[in-house]
C-alpha positions in Angstrom: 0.0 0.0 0.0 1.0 3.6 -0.5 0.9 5.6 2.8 -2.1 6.3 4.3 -1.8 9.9 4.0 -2.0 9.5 0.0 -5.5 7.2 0.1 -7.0 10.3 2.7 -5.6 12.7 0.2 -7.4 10.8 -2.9 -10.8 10.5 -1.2 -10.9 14.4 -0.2 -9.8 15.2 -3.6 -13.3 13.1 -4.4 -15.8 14.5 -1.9 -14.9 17.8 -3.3 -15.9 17.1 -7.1 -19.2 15.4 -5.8 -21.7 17.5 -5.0 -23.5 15.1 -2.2 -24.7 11.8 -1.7 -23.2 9.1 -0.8 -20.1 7.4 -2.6 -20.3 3.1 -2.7 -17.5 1.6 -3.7 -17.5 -2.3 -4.0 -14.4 -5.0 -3.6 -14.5 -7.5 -5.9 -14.7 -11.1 -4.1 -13.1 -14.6 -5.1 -14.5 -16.0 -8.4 -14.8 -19.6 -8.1 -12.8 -21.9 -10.8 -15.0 -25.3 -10.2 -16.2 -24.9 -6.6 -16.6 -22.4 -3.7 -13.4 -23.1 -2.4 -11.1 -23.6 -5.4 -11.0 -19.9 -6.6 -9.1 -18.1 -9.3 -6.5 -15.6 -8.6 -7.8 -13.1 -6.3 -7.7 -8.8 -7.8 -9.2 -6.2 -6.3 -11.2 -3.7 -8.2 -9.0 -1.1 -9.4 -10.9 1.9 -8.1 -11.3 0.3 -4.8 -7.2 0.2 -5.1 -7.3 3.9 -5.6 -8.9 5.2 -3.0 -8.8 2.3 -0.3 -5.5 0.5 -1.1 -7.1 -3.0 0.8 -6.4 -6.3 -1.0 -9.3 -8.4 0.6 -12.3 -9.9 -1.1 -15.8 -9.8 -0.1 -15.6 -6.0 1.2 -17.0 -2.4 0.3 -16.2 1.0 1.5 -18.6 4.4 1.3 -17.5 8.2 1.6 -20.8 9.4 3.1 -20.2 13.7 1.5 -22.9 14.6 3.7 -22.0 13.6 7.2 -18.6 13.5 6.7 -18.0 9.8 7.0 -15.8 7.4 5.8 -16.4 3.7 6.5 -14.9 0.3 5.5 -17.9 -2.8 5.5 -16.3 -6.5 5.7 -16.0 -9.2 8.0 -12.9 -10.4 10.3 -11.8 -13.4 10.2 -13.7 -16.2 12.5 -12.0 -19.2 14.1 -13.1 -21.3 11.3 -10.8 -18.9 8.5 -7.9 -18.6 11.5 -8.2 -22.7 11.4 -7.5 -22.6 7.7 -5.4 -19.9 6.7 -3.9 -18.9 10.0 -3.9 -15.5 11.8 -3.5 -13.1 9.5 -3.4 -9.0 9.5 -7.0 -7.9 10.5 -9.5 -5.8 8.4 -9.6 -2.9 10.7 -5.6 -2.4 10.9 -5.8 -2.7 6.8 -8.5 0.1 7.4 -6.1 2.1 9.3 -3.1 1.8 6.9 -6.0 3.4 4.1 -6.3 6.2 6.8 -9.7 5.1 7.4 -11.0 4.6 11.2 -14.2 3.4 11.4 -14.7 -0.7 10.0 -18.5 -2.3 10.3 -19.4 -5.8 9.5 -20.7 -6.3 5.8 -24.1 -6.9 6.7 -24.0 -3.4 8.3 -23.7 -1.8 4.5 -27.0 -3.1 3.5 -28.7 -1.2 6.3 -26.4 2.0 6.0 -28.0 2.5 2.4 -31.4 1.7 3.0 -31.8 4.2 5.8 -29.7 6.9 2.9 -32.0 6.2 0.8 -35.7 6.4 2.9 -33.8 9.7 3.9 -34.1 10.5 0.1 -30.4 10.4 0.3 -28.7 10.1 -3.6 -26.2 7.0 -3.7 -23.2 7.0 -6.1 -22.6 3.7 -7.3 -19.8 2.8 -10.5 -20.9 0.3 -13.7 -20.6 -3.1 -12.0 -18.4 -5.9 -14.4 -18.4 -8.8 -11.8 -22.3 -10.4 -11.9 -22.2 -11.0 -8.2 -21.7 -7.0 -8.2 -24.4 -6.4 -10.3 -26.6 -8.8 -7.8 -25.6 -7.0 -4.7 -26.2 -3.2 -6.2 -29.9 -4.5 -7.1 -30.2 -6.1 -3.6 -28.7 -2.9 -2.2 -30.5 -0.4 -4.0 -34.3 -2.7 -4.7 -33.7 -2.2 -7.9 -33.7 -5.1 -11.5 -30.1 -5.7 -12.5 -31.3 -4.5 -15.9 -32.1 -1.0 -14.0 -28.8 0.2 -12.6 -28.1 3.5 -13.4 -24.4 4.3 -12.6 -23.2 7.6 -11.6 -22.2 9.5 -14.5 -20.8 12.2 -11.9 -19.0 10.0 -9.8 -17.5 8.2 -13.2 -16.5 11.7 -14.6 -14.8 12.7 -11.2 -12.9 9.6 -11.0 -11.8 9.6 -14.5 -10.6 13.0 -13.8 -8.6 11.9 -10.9 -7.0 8.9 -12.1 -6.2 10.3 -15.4 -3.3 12.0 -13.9 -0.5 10.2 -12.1 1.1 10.7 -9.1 5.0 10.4 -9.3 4.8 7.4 -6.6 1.9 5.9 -9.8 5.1 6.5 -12.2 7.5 4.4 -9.9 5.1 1.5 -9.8 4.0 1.8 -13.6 8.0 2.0 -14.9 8.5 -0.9 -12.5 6.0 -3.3 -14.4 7.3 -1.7 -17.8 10.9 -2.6 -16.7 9.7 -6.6 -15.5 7.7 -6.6 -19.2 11.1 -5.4 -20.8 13.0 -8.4 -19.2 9.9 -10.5 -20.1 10.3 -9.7 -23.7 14.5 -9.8 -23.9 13.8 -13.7 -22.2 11.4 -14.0 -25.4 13.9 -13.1 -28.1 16.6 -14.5 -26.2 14.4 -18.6 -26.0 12.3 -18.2 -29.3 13.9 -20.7 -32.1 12.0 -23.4 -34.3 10.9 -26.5 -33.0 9.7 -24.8 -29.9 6.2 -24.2 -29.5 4.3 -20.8 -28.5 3.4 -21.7 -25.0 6.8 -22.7 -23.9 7.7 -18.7 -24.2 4.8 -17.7 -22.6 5.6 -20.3 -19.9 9.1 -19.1 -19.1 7.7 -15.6 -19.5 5.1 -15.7 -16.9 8.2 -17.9 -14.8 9.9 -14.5 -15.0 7.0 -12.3 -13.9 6.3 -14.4 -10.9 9.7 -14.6 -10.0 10.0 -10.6 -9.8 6.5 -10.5 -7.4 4.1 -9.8 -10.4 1.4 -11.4 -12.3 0.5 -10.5 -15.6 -1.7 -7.3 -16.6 -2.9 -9.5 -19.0 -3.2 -12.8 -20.5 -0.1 -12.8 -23.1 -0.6 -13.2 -26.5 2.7 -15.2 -28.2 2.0 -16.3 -31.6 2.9 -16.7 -35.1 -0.2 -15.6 -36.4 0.2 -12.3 -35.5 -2.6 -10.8 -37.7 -5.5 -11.9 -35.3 -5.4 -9.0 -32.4 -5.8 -11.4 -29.6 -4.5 -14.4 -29.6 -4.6 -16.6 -27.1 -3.8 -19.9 -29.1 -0.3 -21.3 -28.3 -0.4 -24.7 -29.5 1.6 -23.4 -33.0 5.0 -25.1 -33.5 7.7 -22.2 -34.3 9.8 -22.7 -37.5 12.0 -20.7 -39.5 10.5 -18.1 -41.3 7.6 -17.2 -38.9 7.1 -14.1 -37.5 6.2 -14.1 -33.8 4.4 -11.8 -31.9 4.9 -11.2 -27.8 2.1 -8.7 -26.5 2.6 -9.0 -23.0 3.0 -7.2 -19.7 3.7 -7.5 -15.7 1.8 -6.2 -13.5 2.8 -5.2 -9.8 1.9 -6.5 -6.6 0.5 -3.2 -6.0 -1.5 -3.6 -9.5 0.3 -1.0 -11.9 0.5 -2.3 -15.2 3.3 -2.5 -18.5 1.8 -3.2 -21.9 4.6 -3.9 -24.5 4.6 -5.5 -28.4 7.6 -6.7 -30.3 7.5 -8.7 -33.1 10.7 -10.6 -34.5 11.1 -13.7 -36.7 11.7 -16.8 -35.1 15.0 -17.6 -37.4 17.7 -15.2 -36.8 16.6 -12.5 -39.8 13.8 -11.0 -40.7 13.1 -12.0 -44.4 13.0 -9.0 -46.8 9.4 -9.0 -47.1 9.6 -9.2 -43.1 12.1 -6.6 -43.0 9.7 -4.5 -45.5 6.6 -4.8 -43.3 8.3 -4.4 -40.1 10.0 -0.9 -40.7 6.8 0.3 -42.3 5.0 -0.1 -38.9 8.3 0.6 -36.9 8.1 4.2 -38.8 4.6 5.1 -38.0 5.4 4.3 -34.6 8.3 6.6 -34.5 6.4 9.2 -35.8 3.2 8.8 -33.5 5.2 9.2 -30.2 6.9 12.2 -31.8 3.8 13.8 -32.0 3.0 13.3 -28.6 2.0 16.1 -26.1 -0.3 17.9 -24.2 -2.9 19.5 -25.8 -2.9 17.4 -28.8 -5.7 15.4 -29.6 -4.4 11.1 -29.6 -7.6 10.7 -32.5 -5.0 12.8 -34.6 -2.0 11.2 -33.6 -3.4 8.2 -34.6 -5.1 9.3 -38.3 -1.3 10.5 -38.9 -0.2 7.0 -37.8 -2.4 5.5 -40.2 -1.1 7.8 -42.8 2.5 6.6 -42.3 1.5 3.3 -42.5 -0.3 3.6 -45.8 2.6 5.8 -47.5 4.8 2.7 -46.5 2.3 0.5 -47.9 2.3 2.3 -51.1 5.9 2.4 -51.7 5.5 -2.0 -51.4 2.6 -1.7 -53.7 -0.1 -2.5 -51.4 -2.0 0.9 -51.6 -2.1 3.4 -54.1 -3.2 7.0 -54.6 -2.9 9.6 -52.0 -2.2 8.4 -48.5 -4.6 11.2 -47.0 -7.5 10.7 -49.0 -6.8 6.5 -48.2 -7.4 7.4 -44.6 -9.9 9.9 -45.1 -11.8 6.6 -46.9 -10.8 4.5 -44.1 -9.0 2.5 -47.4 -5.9 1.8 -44.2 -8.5 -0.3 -41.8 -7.7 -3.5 -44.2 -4.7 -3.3 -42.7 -4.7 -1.7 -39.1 -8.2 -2.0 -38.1 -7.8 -1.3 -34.4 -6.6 2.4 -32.4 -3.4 3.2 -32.0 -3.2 3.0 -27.8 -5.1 3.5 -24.8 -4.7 5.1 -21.2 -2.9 2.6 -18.7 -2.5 2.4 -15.4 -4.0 0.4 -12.3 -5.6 -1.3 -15.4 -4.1 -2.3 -18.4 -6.8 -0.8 -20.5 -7.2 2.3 -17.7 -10.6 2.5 -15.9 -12.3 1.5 -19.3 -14.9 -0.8 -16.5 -16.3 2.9 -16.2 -16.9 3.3 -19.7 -14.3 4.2 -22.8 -16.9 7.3 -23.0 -16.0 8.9 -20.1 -12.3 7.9 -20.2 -11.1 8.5 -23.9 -13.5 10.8 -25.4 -15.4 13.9 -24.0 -19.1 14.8 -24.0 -18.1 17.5 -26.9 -16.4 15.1 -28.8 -17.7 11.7 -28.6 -16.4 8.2 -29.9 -17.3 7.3 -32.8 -18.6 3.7 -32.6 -19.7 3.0 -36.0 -16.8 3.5 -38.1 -14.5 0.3 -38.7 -11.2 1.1 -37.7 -12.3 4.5 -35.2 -14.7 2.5 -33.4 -11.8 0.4 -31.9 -9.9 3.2 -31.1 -10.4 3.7 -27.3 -8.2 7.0 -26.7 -9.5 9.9 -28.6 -9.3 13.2 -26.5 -6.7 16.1 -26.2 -3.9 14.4 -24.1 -2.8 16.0 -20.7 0.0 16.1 -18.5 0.5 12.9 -16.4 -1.2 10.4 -18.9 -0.1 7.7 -19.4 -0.4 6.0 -22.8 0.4 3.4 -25.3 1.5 3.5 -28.7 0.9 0.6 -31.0 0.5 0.4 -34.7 0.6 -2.6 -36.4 -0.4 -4.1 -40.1 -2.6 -7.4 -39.8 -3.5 -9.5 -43.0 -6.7 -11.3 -42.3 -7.7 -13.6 -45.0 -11.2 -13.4 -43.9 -11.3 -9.5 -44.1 -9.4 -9.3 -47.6 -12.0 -11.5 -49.1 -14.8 -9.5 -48.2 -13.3 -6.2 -49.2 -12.4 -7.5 -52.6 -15.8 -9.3 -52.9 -17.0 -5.6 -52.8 -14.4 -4.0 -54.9 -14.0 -1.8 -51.9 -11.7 1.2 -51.6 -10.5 -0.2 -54.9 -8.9 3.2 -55.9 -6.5 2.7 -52.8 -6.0 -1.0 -52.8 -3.7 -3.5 -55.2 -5.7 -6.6 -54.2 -3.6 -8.6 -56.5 -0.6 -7.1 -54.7 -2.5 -7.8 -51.2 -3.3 -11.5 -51.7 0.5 -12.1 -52.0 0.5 -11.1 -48.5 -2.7 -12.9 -47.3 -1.3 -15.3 -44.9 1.9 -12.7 -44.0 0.0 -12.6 -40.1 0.6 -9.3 -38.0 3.3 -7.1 -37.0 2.8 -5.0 -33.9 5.5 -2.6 -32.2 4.1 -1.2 -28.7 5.6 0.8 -26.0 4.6 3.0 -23.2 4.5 6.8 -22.3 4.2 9.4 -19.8 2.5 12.9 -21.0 5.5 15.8 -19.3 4.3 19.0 -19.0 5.7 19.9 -22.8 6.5 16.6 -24.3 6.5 13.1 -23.2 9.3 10.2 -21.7 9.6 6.9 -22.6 9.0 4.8 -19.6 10.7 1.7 -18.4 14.4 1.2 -19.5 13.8 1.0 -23.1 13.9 -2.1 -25.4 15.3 -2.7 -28.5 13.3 -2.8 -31.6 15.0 -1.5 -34.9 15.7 -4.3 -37.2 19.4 -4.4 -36.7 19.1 -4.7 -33.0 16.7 -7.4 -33.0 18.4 -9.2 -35.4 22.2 -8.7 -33.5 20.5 -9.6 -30.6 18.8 -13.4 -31.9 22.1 -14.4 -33.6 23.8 -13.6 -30.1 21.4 -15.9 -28.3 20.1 -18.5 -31.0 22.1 -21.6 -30.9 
């Protein structure tokens, strides 16, 4: 936990940008795998995190604005837990590290909001994600699951708060981007043919655990790059592939890294490899130049598309004029996702309170019907203390190119014929992480290598 000075500073920064009410915050609990007692890994809700620091399931906290009151709702342990899982630190001095005084027992919460609300009392509540969540707000409130009505104040507060992070938030975050960079190196360093996929994301996950973290998210390691999330790791590697290592730590404290490198399984790239890969290694080096406050990240990543499609031109993929190709959204056959996303406590940053109200603002919504913009979950003007990804990639999907063609869409853009020689080519991603300074931005984490010459010094070092 952070010191309990920083968790009473967070929560008055909150009463003050809520007008009244009272503010419920629920823990997440332990999700059973097969049976009650066989659970999966436990993780506390992230905004709980923020503003309570406790790592315990099956609790809840409220900031009452009007009286003043701040009070933590779980259980102690009985002789039954002590039996099982011996004597450990108790609820009420984890209350006290989060600054907080006053613990009640859980059954006490459902009686503290009835009598707010027969008081006509308002009660803040956030979008619930876990079902047994969205079945205690409806027993807590007396109203159908299918009713809730989150707070759009309390979201829009939060979001405001979180979006900017504390230096101690920078220590933590760059300390999960430096465990992902290892992660990675141990990638490049084991990857050869014969192996299979899960093997690296065994000895990556080996490394994660080993440095106190788990993962911020399950890892995708794969040769077919061009499907976004992969999670199939059964492939056997040979020379030639390209493979793909999306994957990140996160802290025992729950900050997240989010890093991308692709690199071919032999020790070169091939030159159409080699073509590809500095096509979508340029955009990226372009996109983080434009980064700064005050500039919009929808913009950053139009011109990223851009880049990409002038690339793609010059290998005779696209044709005509690279702005008019994005204007036509003629570049989402190729990159059909966004170009990065806030990160944080969460991988994907507070986007459980809706990508709305954490990329986009209410003069500038998202646009959710356009392919290509509609998966784009960072949009706004970026601020100071954000902290962001940047990740373009080119992904051939077989499935995609068919039904373009089929169409004879964005024809005066695209060289099918040209394209199908690259149908089954898979992805290439290149992803890193950033901190929004006051005039520019920093790389975070050490760094890691990802020209072509580097990668490619660095696999004939380690390949046998």
């Amino acid at each position: 936990m952070f010191s309990a000075q920083t968790y009473q500073d967070r929560r008055e920064i909150l009463k003050k940008s809520v007008s009244k009410g009272i503010l419920l915050f629920l823990g997440n609990i332990e999700n059973p795998v097969n049976f009650e007692h066989n659970p999966y890994y436990f993780r506390q809700d992230s905004t709980y995190l923020y503003y309570f620091g406790i790592q315990e399931p099956r609790i809840a906290a409220i900031i009452d604005i009007d009286e003043n009151k701040t009070i933590v709702f779980g259980d102690e342990l009985s002789i039954d837990d002590i039996v099982w899982m011996g004597r450990q630190e108790t609820l009420k001095e984890k209350s006290l590290k989060s600054g907080v005084q006053e613990t009640q027992p859980y059954a006490e919460l459902a009686r503290y909001i009835v009598k707010a609300q027969t008081s006509g009392r308002k009660v803040h509540y956030l979008p619930p994600y876990q079902s047994s969540n969205k079945i205690l707000l409806g027993d807590l409130l007396g109203i159908k699951i299918g009713e809730l009505q989150p707070s759009v104040e309390m979201i829009r507060a939060i979001v405001k708060q979180r979006s900017i992070k504390e230096p101690q938030e920078i220590v933590q975050i760059e300390e999960a981007v430096n465990v992902s960079n290892e992660m990675h190196l141990l990638a490049m360093r084991l990857t050869q043919p014969g192996m299979k996929e899960y093997e690296i994301a065994n000895a990556i996950q080996y490394l994660a655990a080993n440095k106190e973290c788990q993962m911020s998210y399950p890892p995708i390691v794969t040769i077919n790059g061009g499907i976004l999330h992969n999670h199939y790791r059964l492939n056997t590697m040979k020379d030639g592939d390209l493979f793909l290592n999306d994957s990140g730590a996160e802290t025992a404290m729950g900050y997240a890294g989010d890093l991308t490198r692709t690199f071919p399984v032999g020790k070169t790239f091939t030159t159409k490899q080699k073509d590809m890969y500095e096509v979508v290694l340029n955009a990226f080096n372009q996109a983080q130049n434009l980064l700064k406050p005050g500039v919009r990240f929808k913009d950053i990543h139009l011109k990223a598309a851009q880049h990409l499609v002038e690339g793609l031109i010059d290998l005779g993929l696209m044709k005509g004029n690279p702005e008019d190709a994005v204007k036509n959204h003629a570049h989402t056959l190729f990159f059909q996702c966004g170009l990065g996303h806030m990160m944080g406590l969460d991988v994907h940053d507070m986007e459980d309170l809706g990508e709305q109200y954490i990329g986009y603002t209410e003069e500038e919504p998202k646009d959710t019907k356009t392919f290509g913009l509609k998966s784009l979950r960072l949009g706004k003007a970026l601020k100071s203390g954000f902290v962001v990804t940047v990740e373009p990639g080119i992904y051939m999907i077989p499935e995609l190119i068919d039904i373009w063609q089929a169409e004879n869409r964005n024809a005066d853009f695209i060289n099918y014929d040209k394209v199908n020689e690259y149908r089954n080519f898979g992805g290439i991603r290149v992803e890193d992480d950033f901190l929004i300074t006051d005039d520019n931005y920093r790389l975070l984490g050490n760094g890691l290598i990802k020209s072509v010459e580097d990668i490619e010094n660095y696999r004939a070092e380690h390949l046998a």
